[in-house]
N, C-alpha and C positions, 0 to 999 in steps of 0.2 A: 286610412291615412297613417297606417302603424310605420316605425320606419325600419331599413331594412337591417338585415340579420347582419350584427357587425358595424353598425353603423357608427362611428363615435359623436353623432350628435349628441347631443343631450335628451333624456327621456321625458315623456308628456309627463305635465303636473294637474290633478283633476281637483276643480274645486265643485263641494258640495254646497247648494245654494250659495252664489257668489253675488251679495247684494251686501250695501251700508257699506262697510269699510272693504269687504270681501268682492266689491266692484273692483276698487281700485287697486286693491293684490292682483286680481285678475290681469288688468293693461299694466303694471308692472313687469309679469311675469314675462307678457305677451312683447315688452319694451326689450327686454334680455333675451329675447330668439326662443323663448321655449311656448313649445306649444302646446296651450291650456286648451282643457277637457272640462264642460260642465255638466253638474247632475244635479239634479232638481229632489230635494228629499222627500215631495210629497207632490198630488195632483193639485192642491190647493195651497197660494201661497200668502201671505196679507200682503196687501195691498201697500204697507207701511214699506217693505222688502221689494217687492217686486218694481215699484217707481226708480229704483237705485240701479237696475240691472244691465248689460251694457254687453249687449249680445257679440258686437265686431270683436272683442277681445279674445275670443272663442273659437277657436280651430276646428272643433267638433263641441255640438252644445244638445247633448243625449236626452235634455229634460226629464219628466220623471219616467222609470221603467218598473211597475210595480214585479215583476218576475227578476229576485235580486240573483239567481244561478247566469242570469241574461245581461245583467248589470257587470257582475264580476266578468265573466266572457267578454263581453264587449271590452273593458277596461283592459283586462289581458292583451286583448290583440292589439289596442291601443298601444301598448309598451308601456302604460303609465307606470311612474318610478317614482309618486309619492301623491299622498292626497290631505288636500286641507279643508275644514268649516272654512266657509265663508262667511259665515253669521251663524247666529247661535241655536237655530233650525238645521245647521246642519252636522253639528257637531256628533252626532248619535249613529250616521249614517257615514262621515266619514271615520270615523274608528273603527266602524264595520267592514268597511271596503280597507282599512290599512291592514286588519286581521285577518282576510278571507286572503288578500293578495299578499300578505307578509312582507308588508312595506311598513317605512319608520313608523313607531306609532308611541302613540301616550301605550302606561303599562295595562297587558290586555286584562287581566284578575279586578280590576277598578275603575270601569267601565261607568257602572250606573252612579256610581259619588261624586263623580265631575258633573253629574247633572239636576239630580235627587239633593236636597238643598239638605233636607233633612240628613240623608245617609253622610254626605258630605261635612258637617258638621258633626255628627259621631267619629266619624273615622280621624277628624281630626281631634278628636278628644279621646279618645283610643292611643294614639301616641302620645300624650301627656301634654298635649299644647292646648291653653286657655280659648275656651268659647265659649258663647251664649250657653244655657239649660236651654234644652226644647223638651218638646214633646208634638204626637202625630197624630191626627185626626182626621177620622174619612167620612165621618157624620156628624150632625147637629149633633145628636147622644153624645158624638163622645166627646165633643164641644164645653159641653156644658156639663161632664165630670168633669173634664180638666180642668173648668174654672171655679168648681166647687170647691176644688183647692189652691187656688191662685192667691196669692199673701202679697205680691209684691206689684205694682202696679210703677208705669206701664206695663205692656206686654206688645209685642209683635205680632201681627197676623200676616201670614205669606202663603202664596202655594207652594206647594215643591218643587215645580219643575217649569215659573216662568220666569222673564227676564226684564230688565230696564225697568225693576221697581213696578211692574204692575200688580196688581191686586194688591200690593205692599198696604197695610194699615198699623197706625202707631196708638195702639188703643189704651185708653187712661182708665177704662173702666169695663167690667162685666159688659153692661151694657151692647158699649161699643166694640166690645169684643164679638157678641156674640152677631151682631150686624154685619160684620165683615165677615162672619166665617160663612154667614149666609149668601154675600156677594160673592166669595168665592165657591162654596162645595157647588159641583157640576155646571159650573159657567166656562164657556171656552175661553182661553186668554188670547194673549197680542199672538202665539206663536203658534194658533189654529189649534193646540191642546187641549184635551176638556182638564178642567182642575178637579180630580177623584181624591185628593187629598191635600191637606195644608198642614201648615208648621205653627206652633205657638211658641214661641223664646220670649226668653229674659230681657229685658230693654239695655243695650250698655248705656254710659253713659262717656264721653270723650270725643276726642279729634277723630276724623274717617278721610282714611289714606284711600287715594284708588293708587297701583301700583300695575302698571304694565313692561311686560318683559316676554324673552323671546328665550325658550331651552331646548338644547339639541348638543349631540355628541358629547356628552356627561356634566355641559359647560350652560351658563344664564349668560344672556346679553339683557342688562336692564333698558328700558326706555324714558320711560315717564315715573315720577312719585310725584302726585299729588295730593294736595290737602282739599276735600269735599265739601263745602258746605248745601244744606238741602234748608228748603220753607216745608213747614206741614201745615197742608191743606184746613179745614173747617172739618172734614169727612177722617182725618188722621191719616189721607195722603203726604208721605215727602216726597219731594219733586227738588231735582236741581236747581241750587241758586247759581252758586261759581263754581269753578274748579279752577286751583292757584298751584301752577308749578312748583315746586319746593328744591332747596338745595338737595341734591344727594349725599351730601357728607352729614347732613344736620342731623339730631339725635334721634328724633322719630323716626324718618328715613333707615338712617341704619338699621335700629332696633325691626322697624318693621319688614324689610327686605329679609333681613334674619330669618326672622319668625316664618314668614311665607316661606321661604327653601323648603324648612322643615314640613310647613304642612302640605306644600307641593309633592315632597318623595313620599308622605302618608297617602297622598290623592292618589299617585302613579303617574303625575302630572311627567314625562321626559320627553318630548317633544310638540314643539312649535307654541304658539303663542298662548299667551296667559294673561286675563283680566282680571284684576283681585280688588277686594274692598277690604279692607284691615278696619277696624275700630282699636284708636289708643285707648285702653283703658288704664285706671287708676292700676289694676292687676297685671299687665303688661299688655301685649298686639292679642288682638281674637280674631277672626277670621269673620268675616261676614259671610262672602261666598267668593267662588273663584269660577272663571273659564273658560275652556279651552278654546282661545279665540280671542283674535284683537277688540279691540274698544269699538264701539258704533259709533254714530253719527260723526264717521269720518275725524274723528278724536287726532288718528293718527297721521294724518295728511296737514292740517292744521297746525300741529304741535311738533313739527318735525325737523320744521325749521329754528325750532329753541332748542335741542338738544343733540347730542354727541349722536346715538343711536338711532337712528328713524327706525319704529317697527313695522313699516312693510317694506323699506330695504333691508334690514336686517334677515326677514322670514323670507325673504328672494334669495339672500345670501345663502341661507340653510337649505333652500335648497341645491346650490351648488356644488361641484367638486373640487372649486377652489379652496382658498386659505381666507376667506374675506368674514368668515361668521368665527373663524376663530381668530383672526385679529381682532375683531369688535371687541371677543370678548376677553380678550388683554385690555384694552383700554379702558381707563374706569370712564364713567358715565358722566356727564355733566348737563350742566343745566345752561342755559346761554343768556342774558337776561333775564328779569321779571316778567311773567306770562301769569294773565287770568282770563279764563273764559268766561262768563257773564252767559247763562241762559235766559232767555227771551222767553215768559212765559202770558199767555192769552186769561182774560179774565170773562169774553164774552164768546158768543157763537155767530157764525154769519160766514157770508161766503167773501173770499178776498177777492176784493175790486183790482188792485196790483200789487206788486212785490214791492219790498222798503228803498231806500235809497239812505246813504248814512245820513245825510241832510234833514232826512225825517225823525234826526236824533237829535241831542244836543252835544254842544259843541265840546267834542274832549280833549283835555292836552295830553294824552297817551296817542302812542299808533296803536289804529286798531284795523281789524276786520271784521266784516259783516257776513255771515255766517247765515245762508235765510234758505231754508228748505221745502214749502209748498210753491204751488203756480198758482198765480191769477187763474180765480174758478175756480176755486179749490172751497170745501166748506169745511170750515175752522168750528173748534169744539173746546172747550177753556182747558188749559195745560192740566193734566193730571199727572203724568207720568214722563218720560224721556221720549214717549212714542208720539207724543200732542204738543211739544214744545219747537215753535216754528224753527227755530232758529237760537245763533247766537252771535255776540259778538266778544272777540276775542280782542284785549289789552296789553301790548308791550311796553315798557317804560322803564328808567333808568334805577328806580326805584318804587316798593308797594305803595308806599303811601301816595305818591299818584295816581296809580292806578284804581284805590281804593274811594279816591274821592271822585275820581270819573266814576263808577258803578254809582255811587249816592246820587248823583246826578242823573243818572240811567234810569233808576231807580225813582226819583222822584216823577220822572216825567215819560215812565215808560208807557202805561199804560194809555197816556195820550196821545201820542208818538203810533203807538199799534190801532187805536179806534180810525184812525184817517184813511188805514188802510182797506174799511170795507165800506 
């Protein structure tokens, strides 16, 4: 299906596992006449991913080819003329396919730091920009020196190389430190990886920005700034509470957009999509982590209709040869109302009898949506992470403090609202 020699169509776009928000870049793409290519970055995929995948979208759908000279070859004759993650599984494999075929790419020398949480976080403190202290550990042993010297409690426990907060523990104690490091060393995570090593950092303390944005041709088209809040588990899990759109002109906003530029051109972050979590701290923005690749649980479909730039029309844009991704990014960014998303989180296990109805809520005076991700049949597991969390419903309103008191009310009566469901 390569097209022919001369042709002035437009050239195939390949997406690397195209699941979670990277479905719907996919029938975007496939909406603007080009014809998308998919590649599967392993023989085994979780099951959290693979429920999201939407094969009609797909012109040629190569799944996985473990012989990558076969991979490249195939993609060549394809004509493919740029490749994107579609989730965060694939993000390793398309910068490999953009350096093998010398297509746009993030910079090639910075490769493993957009992914290695830990490298990521030195490299950023290598150019003089504020981050957490860590330190890296591949054993109990070395677990438990590094907390022979621990003075400052909390402390963070994470692996290096997972995503959407899993294995994430917010530990107040030795103790509880050394429990997580045990949940984590040699456990596979949500992204089919075995966890061979984890991170211990500094706890910040402050506001947590998520910040997505869309770079290409030397130029940032912002999307979203939001302000995070997370509940921590009994076990020192944080899990999503809300996520509240924020003005872009507001003081945090700027200052943290700032700071990211700067540790985006330390990352080699220059093309396509970018997921960042900032912490405000009393010392200025620190970087939590960044990467390369839109927001999941379709963040960006939801949230698109509040603001100036949608980021998967924007990454559609980038990829064409029009003027439309560098208009975007003349226009500054705005927010369009009051938006908070409100995650829906399980407190028990059991298989779901049906899916919710907003009726099964209580009555709010915001618009909202209803945001519900399993199917009837489905066995439910109590929320720990962004990967267990069914669903959410998202709030528009003239002002926050409406919105805020609809969530108290969510919140009072959620967990009764979700037991009817099994």
């Amino acid at each position: 299906m390569a097209r022919s020699k001369g042709s002035a169509e437009p050239g195939a776009i390949a997406i690397v596992d195209a699941y979670s928000s990277g479905a719907e870049l996919a029938r975007r793409l496939e909406q603007r006449g080009r014809l998308v290519v998919h590649v599967k970055s392993a023989p085994t995929i979780t099951k959290f991913y693979l429920s999201s995948f939407a094969p009609q979208s797909f012109a040629v759908n190569l799944g996985f080819m473990g012989n990558r000279r076969e991979l490249f070859n195939r993609l060549r004759d394809l004509e493919v003329e740029a490749v994107l993650p579609g989730a965060e599984t694939g993000v390793e494999l398309a910068e490999l396919i953009a350096k093998e075929l010398e297509l746009p790419a993030n910079r090639e020398n910075a490769q493993s730091i957009r992914r290695n949480k830990f490298e990521m976080l030195q490299a950023v403190k290598a150019a003089g920009l504020h981050a957490a202290e860590q330190a890296r550990a591949s054993s109990i042993e070395d677990v438990e020196a590094l907390l022979n010297g621990q003075k400052e409690w909390p402390v963070v426990v994470k692996p290096t190389s997972s995503s959407g907060g899993d294995g994430v523990r917010i530990c107040p104690d030795r103790e509880s430190a050394l429990a997580a490091a045990h949940a984590i060393l040699d456990s596979v995570n949500k992204l089919g990886l075995r966890n061979q090593d984890l991170v211990i950092e500094s706890y910040l303390e402050g506001e947590e920005l998520i910040i997505d944005l869309t770079r290409g041709r030397a130029q940032t088209v912002v999307h979203h700034v939001c302000r995070s809040t997370k509940k921590v588990t009994a076990d020192g899990q944080p899990i999503f509470d809300c996520i509240e759109l924020i003005d872009f002109e507001s003081e945090p906003a700027v200052a943290a957009i700032a700071y990211l530029e700067k540790a985006l051109d330390a990352l080699g972050f220059d093309y396509g999509a970018v997921h960042a979590e900032v912490k405000m701290t009393s010392k200025g923005p620190a970087l939590l982590e960044v990467a390369a690749r839109l927001p999941s649980a379709n963040l960006p479909v939801h949230f698109e209709k509040f603001v100036e730039h949608s980021a998967l029309e924007t990454l559609v844009d980038l990829m064409g040869t029009g003027p439309q991704f560098d208009q975007r990014a003349e226009k500054p960014a705005q927010r369009k109302g009051h938006v908070t998303a409100a995650f829906l989180a399980l407190n028990r296990s059991g298989k779901l009898v049906r899916e919710p109805r907003l009726s099964d809520f209580p009555r709010f005076r915001s618009r909202v949506d209803l945001v519900w991700l399993p199917k009837a049949g489905t066995e439910l597991s109590p929320t720990k992470d962004i990967y267990t969390s069914p669903g959410m419903i998202i709030f528009q309103a003239d002002n926050q403090n409406r919105i805020n008191g609809d969530i108290e009310r969510l919140r009072e009566e959620e967990a009764a609202s979700l037991d009817r469901l099994f």
